[in-house]
N, C-alpha and C positions, 0 to 999 in steps of 0.2 A: 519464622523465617528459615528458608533452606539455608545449609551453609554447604559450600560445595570445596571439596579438598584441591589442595596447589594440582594445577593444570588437569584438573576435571572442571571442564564448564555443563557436560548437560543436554548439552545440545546436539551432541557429534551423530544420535539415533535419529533425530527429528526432520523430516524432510525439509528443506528451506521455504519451498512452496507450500505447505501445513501450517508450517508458522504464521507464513503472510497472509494465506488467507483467513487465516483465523484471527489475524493482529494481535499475537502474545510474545510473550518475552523470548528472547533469540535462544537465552539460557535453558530457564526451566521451561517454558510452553505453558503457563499456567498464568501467567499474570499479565494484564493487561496492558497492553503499549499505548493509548490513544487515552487520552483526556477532552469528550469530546468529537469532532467528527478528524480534523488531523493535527490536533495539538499534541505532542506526546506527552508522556506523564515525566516529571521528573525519576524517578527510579519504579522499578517494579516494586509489587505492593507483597507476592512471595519473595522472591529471591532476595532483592533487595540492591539488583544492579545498577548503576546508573545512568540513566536513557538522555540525561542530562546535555553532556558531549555527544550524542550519537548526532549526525548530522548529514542525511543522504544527499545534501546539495541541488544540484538542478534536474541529477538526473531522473527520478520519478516521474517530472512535469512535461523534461523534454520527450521520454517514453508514451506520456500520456498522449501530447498532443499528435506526434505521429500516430501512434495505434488506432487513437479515436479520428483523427483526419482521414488515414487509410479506410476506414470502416462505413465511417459517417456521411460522406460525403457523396460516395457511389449511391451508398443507398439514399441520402436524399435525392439525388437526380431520379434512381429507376422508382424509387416513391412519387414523385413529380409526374414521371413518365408514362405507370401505371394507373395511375387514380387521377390526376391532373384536378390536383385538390386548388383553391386561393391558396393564393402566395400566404397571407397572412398564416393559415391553418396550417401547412408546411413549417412554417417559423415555429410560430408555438410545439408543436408535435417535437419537432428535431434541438430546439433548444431545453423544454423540459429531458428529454434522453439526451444529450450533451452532459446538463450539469448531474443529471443523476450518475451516467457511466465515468463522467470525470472523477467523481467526489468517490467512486467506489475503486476505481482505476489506480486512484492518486493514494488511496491506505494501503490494497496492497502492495502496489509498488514502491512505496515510504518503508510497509513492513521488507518486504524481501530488501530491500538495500539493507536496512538496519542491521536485517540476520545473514546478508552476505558479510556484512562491515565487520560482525561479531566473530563470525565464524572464520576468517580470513587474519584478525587484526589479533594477535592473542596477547597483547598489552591492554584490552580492554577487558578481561574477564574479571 
């Protein structure tokens, strides 16, 4: 287990954006955040911080659903528009890439809240 000295968290090099896309610890960058596909782990498995309390709220999902509404949406119509596929085969196409870019959307954005939350809040180190 790392042990890191009074007010060295670890983090201050690590881009915020590297972390979440990578979903590791906000501290060290090394240990895993996610139990799972978005459960988080009780603490990291190096450092040994606790991911317990970390709690990014609603804001990941409300991010989510704009980003991907913004995105998703145009392009099912000009998909619609171009290829003028069954409604049916439209659905399925656009729902499978829904929940696949939600589910990928929603860890990094869970990570970067967590490692904004970390980096910001320095009662949690």
């Amino acid at each position: 287990m790392i042990r890191f000295r009074e007010g060295e968290s670890g983090s201050d090099e690590r881009p915020i954006f590297e972390t979440a896309l990578r979903a590791r610890c906000p501290r060290c960058g090394r240990g895993r955040l996610y139990d799972g596909a978005l459960a988080l782990r009780p603490a990291c498995e190096v450092c040994g911080l606790d991911l317990a309390g970390q709690d990014p709220g609603d804001g990941p999902a409300v991010l989510g659903i704009f980003v991907l509404g913004f995105l998703l949406v145009p392009l099912s119509i000009l998909f619609d528009w171009m290829f003028s596929p069954p409604l049916w085969l439209t659905t399925i196409i656009f729902a499978i890439l829904l929940v696949g870019c939600a589910i990928f959307g929603l860890r990094v954005a869970k990570a970067a809240f967590i490692a904004l939350n970390f980096r910001h809040r320095k009662d949690l180190s």
